[in-house]
TIVO-2410 file (N, C-alpha, C; in nm, 3 decimals):
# residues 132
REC num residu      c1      c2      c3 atome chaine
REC   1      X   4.730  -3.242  17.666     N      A
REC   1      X   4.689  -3.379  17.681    CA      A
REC   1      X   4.767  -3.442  17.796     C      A
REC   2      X   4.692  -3.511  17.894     N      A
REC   2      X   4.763  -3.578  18.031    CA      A
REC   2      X   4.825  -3.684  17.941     C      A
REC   3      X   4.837  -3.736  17.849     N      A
REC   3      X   4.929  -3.913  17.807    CA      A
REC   3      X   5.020  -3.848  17.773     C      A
REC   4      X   5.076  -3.735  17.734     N      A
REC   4      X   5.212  -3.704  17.665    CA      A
REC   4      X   5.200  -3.702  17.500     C      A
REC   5      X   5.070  -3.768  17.460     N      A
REC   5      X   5.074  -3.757  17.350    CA      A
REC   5      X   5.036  -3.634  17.275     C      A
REC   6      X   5.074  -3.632  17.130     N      A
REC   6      X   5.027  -3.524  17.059    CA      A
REC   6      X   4.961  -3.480  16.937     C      A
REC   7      X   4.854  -3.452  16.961     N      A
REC   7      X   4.752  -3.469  16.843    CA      A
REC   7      X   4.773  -3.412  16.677     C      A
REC   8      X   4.727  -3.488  16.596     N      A
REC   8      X   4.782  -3.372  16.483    CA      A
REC   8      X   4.680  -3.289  16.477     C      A
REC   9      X   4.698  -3.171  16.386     N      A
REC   9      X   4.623  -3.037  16.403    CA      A
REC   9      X   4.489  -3.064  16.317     C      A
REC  10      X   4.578  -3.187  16.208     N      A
REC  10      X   4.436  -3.188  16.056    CA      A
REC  10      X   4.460  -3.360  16.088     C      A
REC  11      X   4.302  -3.413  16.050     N      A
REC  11      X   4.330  -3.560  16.008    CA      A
REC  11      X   4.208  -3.595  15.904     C      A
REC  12      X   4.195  -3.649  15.847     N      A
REC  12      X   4.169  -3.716  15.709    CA      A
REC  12      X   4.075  -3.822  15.716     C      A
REC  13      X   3.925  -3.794  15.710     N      A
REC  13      X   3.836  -3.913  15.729    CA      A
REC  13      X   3.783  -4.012  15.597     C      A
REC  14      X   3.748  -4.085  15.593     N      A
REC  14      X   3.760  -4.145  15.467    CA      A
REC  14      X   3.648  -4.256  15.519     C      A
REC  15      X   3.547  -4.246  15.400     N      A
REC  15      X   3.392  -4.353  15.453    CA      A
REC  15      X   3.491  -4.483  15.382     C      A
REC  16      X   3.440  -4.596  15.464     N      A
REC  16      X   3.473  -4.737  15.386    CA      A
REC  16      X   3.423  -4.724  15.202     C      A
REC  17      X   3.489  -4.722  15.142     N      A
REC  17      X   3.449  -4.769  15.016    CA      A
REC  17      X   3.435  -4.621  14.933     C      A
REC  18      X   3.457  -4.507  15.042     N      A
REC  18      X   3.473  -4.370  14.937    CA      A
REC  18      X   3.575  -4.368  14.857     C      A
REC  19      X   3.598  -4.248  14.752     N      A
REC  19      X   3.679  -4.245  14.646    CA      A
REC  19      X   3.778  -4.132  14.715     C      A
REC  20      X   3.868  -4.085  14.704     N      A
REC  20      X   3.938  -3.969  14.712    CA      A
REC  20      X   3.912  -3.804  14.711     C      A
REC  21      X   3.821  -3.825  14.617     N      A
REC  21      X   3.712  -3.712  14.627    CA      A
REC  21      X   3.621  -3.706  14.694     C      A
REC  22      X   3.613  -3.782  14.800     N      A
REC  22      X   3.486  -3.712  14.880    CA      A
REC  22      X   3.527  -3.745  15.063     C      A
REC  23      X   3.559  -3.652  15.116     N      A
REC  23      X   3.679  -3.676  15.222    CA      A
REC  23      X   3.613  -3.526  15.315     C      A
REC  24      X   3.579  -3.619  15.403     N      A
REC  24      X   3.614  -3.529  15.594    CA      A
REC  24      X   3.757  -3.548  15.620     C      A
REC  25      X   3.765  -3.353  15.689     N      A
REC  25      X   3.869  -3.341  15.723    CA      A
REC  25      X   3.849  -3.297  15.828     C      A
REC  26      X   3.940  -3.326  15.950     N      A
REC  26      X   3.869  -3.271  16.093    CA      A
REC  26      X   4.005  -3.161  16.126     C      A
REC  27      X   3.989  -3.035  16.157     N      A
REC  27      X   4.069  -2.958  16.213    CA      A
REC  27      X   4.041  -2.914  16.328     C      A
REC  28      X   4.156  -2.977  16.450     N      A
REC  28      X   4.132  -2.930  16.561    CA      A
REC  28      X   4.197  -2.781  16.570     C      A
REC  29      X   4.175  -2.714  16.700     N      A
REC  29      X   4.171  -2.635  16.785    CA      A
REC  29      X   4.148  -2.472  16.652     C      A
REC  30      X   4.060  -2.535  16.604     N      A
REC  30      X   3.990  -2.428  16.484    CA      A
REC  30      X   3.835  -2.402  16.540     C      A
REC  31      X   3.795  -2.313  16.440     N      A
REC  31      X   3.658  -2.267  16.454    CA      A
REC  31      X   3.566  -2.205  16.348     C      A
REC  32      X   3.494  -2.132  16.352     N      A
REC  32      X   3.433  -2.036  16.226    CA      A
REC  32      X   3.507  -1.937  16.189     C      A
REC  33      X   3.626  -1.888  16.239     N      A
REC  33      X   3.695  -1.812  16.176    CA      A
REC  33      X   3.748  -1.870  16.058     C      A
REC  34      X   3.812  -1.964  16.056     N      A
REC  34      X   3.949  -2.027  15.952    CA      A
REC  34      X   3.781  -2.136  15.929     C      A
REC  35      X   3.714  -2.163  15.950     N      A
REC  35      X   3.624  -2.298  15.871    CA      A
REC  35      X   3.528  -2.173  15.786     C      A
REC  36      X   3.458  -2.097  15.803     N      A
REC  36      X   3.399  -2.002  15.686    CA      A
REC  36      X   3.473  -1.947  15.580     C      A
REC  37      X   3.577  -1.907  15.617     N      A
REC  37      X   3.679  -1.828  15.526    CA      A
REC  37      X   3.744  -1.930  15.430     C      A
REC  38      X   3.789  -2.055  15.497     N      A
REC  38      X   3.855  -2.162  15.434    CA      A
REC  38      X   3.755  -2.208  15.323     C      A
REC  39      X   3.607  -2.238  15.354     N      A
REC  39      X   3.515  -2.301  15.256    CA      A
REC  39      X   3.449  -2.193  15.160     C      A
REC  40      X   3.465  -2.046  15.177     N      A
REC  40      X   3.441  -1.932  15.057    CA      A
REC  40      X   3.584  -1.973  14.975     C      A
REC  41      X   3.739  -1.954  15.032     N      A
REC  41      X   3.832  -1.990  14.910    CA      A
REC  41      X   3.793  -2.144  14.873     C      A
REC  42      X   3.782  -2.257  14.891     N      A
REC  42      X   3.754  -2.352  14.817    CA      A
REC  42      X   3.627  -2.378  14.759     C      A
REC  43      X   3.528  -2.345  14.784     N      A
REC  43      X   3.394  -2.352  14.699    CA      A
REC  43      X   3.432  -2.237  14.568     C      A
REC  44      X   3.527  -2.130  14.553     N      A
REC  44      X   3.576  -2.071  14.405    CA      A
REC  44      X   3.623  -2.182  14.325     C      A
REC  45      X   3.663  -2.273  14.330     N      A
REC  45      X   3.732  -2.355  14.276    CA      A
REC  45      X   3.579  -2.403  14.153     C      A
REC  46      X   3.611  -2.420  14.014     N      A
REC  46      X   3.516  -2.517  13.955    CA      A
REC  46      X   3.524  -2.652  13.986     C      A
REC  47      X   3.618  -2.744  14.017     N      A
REC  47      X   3.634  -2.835  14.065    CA      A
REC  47      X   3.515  -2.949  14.177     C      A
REC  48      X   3.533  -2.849  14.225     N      A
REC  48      X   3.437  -2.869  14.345    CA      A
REC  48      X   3.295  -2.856  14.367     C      A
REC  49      X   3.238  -2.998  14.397     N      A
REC  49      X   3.109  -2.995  14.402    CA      A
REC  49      X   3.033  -2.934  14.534     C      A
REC  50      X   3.068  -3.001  14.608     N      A
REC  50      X   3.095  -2.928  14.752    CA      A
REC  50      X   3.165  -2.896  14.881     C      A
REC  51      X   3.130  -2.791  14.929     N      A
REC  51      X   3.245  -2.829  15.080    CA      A
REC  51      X   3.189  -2.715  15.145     C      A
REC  52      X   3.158  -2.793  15.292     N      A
REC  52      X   3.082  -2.772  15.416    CA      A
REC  52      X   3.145  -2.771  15.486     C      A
REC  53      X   3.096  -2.712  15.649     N      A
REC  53      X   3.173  -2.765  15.765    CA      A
REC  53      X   3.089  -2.751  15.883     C      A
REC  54      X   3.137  -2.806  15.987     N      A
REC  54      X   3.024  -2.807  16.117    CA      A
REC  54      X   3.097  -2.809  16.226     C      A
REC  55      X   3.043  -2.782  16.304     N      A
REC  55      X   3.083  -2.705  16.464    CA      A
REC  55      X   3.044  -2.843  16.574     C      A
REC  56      X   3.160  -2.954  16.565     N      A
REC  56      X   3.063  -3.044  16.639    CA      A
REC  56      X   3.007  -3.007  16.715     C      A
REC  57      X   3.041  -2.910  16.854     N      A
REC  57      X   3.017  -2.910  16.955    CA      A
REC  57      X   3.110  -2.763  16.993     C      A
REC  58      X   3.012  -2.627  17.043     N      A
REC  58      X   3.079  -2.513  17.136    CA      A
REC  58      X   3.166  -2.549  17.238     C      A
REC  59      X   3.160  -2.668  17.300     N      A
REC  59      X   3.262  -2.614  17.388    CA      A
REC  59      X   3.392  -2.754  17.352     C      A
REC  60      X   3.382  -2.769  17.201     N      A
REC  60      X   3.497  -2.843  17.135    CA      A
REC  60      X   3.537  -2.728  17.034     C      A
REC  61      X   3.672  -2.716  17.025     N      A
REC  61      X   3.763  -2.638  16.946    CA      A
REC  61      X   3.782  -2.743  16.819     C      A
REC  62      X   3.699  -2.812  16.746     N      A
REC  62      X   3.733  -2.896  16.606    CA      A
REC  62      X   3.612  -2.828  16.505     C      A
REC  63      X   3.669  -2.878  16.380     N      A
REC  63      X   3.574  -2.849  16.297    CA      A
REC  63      X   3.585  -2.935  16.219     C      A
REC  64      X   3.450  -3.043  16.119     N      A
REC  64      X   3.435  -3.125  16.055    CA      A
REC  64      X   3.435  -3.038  15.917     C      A
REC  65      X   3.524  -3.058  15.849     N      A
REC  65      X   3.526  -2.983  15.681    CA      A
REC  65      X   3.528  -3.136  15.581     C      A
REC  66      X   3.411  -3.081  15.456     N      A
REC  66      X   3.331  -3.208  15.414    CA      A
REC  66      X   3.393  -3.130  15.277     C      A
REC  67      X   3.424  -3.201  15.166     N      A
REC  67      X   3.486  -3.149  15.037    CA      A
REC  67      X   3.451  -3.281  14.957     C      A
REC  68      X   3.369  -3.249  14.856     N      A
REC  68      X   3.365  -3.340  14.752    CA      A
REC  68      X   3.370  -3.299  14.609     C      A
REC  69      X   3.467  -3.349  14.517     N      A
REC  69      X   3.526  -3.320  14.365    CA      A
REC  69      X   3.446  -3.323  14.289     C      A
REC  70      X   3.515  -3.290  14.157     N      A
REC  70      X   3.420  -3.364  14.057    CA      A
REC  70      X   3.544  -3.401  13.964     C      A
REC  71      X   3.534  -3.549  13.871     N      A
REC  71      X   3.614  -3.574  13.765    CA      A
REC  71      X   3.736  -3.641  13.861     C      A
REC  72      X   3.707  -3.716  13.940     N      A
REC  72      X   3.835  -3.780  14.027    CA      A
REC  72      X   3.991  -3.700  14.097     C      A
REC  73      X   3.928  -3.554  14.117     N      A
REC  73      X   4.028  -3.531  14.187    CA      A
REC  73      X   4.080  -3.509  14.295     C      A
REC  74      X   4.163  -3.554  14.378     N      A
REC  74      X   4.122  -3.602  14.501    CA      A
REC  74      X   4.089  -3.474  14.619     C      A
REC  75      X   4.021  -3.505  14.715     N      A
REC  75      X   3.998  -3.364  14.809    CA      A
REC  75      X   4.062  -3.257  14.831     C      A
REC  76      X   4.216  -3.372  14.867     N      A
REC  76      X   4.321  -3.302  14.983    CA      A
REC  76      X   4.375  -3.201  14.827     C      A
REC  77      X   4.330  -3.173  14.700     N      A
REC  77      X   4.380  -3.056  14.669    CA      A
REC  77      X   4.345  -2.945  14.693     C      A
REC  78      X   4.205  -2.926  14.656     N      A
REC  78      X   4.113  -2.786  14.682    CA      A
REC  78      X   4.158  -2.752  14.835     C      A
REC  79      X   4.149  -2.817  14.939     N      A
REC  79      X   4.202  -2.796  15.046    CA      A
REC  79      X   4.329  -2.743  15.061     C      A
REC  80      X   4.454  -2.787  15.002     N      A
REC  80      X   4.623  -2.762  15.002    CA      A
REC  80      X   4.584  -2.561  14.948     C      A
REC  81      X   4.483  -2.611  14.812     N      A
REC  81      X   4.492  -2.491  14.744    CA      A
REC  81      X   4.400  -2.380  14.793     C      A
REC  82      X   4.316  -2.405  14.839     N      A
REC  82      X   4.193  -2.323  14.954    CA      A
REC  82      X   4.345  -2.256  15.087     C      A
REC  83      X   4.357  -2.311  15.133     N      A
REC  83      X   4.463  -2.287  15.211    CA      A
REC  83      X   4.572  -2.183  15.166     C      A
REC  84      X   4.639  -2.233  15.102     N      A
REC  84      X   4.727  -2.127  15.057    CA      A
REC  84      X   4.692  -2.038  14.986     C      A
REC  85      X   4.585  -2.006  14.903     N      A
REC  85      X   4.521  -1.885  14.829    CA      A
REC  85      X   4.502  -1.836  14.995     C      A
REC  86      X   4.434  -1.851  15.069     N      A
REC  86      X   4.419  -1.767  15.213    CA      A
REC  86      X   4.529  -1.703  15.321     C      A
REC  87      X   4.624  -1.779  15.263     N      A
REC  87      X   4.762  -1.765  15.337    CA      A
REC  87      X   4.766  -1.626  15.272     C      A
REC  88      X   4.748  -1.623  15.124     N      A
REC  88      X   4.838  -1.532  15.057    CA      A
REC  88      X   4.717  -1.395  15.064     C      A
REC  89      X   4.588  -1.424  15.042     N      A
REC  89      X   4.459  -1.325  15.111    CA      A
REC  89      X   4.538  -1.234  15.200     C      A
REC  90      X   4.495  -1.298  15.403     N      A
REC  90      X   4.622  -1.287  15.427    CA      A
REC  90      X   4.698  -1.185  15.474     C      A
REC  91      X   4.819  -1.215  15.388     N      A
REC  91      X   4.934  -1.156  15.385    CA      A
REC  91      X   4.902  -1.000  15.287     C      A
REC  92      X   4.827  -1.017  15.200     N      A
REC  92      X   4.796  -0.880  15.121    CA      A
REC  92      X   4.728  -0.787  15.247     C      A
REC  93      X   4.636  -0.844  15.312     N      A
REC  93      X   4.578  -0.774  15.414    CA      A
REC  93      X   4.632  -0.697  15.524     C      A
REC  94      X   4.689  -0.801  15.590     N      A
REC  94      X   4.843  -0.766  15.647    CA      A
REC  94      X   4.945  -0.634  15.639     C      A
REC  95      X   4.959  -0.657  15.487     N      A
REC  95      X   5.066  -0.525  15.414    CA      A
REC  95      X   4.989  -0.410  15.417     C      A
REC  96      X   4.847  -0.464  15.327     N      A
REC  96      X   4.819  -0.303  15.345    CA      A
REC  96      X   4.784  -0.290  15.503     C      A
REC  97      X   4.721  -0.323  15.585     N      A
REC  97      X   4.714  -0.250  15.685    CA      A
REC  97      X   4.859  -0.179  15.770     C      A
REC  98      X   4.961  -0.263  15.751     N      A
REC  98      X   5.079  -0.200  15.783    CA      A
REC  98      X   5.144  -0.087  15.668     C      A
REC  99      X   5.115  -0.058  15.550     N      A
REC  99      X   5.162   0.042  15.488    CA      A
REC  99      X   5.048   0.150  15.494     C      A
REC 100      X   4.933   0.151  15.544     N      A
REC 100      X   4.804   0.256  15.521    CA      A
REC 100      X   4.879   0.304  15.701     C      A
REC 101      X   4.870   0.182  15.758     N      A
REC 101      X   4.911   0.257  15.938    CA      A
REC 101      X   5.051   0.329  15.937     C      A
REC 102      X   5.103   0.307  15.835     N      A
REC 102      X   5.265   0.390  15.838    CA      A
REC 102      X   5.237   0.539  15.738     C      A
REC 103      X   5.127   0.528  15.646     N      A
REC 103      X   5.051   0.659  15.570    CA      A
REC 103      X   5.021   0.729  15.684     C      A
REC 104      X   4.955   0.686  15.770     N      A
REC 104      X   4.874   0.775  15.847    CA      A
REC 104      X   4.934   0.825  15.966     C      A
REC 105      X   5.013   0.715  16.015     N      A
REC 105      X   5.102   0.818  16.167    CA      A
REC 105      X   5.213   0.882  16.076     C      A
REC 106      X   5.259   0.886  15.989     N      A
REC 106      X   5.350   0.992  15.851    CA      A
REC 106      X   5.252   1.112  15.863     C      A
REC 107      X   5.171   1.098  15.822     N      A
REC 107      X   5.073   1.209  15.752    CA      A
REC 107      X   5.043   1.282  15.886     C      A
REC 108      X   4.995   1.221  16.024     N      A
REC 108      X   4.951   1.259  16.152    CA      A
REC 108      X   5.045   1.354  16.177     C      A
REC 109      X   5.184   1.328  16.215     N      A
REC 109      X   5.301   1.350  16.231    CA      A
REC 109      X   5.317   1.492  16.141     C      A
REC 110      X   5.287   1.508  16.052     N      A
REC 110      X   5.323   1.618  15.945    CA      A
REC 110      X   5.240   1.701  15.998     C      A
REC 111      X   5.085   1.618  15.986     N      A
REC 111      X   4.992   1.758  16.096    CA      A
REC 111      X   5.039   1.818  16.193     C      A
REC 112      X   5.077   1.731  16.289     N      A
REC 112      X   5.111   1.811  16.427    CA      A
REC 112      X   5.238   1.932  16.376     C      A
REC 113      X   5.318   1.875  16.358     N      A
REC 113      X   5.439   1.985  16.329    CA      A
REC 113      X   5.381   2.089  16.276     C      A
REC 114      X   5.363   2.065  16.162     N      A
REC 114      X   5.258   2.234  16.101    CA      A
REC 114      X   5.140   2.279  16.217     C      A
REC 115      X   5.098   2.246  16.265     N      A
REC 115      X   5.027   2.272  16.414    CA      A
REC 115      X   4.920   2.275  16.332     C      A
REC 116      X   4.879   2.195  16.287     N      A
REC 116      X   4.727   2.150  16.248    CA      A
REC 116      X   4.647   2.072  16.341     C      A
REC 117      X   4.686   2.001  16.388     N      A
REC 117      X   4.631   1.899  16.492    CA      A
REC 117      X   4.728   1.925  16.644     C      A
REC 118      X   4.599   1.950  16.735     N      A
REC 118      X   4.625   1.959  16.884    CA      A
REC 118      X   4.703   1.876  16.942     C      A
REC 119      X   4.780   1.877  16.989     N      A
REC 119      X   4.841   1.777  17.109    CA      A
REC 119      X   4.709   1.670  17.198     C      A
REC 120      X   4.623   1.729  17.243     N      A
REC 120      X   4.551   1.643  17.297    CA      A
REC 120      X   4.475   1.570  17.175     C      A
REC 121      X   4.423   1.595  17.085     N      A
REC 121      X   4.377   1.479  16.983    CA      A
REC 121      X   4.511   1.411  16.909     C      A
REC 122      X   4.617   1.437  16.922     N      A
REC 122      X   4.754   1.312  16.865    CA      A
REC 122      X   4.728   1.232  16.978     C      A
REC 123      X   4.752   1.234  17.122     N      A
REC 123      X   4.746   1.149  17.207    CA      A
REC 123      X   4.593   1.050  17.169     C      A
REC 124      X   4.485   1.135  17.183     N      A
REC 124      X   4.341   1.033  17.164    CA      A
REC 124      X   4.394   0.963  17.039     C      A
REC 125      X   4.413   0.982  16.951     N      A
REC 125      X   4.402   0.962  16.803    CA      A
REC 125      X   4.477   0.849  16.830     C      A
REC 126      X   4.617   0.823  16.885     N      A
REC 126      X   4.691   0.762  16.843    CA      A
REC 126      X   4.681   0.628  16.969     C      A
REC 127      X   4.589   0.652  17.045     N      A
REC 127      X   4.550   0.545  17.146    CA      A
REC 127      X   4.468   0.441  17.116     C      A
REC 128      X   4.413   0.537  17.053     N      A
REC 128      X   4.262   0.487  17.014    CA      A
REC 128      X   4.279   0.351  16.924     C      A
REC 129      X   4.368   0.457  16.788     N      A
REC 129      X   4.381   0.322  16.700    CA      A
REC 129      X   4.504   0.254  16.709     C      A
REC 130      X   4.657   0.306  16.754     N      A
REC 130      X   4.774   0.294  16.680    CA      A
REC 130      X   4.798   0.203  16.804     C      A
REC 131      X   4.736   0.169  16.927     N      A
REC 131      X   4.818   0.166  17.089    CA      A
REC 131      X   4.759  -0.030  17.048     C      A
REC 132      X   4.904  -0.164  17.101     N      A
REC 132      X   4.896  -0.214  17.059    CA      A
REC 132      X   4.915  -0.266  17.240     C      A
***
């Protein structure tokens, strides 16, 4: 931003005369990655009647996320809790792919020595997937 100023990342829309439960949330410099994934963990919720989101505009990095309750509870939870159930998604994902990629250059590794696997397919093999 040319003013020096600095935007927040999430902000909180609220119609004149809405209740707490029914709340736009605008997240900038997001997209359909984190706005699809975010509204599958919070539409699990029973809570929740609905929650949408929209793409104002391709060549804007925001996303309009629409969440409405049921039984007065206010938005910003399913959201806190949509969120961090994904954090923790995640992080399981994360592990295993780093403990299956430490199985497999282990296991690779064991091939070659026993001379099961060629020298020229460890190099392909390990380009292909392991080269960061």
């Amino acid at each position: 931003m040319t003013d020096g100023s600095q935007k927040h990342a999430l902000e909180m829309v609220c119609a004149d005369g809405a209740d707490e439960g029914c709340v736009t949330f605008v997240l900038h410099e997001e997209d359909h990655t984190l706005g699809n994934s975010l509204r599958y963990m919070i539409m699990k919720s029973q809570e929740v009647e609905f929650c949408g989101y929209s793409i104002t505009h391709p060549s804007e990095s925001k996303i309009n996320f629409r969440i409405q309750t049921r039984g007065g509870l206010p938005a910003s939870e399913p959201l806190r809790n949509g969120l961090n159930n994904l954090t923790e998604v995640c992080k399981h994902v994360l592990h295993t792919f780093e403990a299956l990629n430490r199985w497999s250059e282990s296991r690779h590794r064991k091939q070659v020595l026993n001379g099961q696997v060629s020298q020229k397919w460890e190099l392909m093999s390990y380009n292909a997937i392991f080269a960061r």
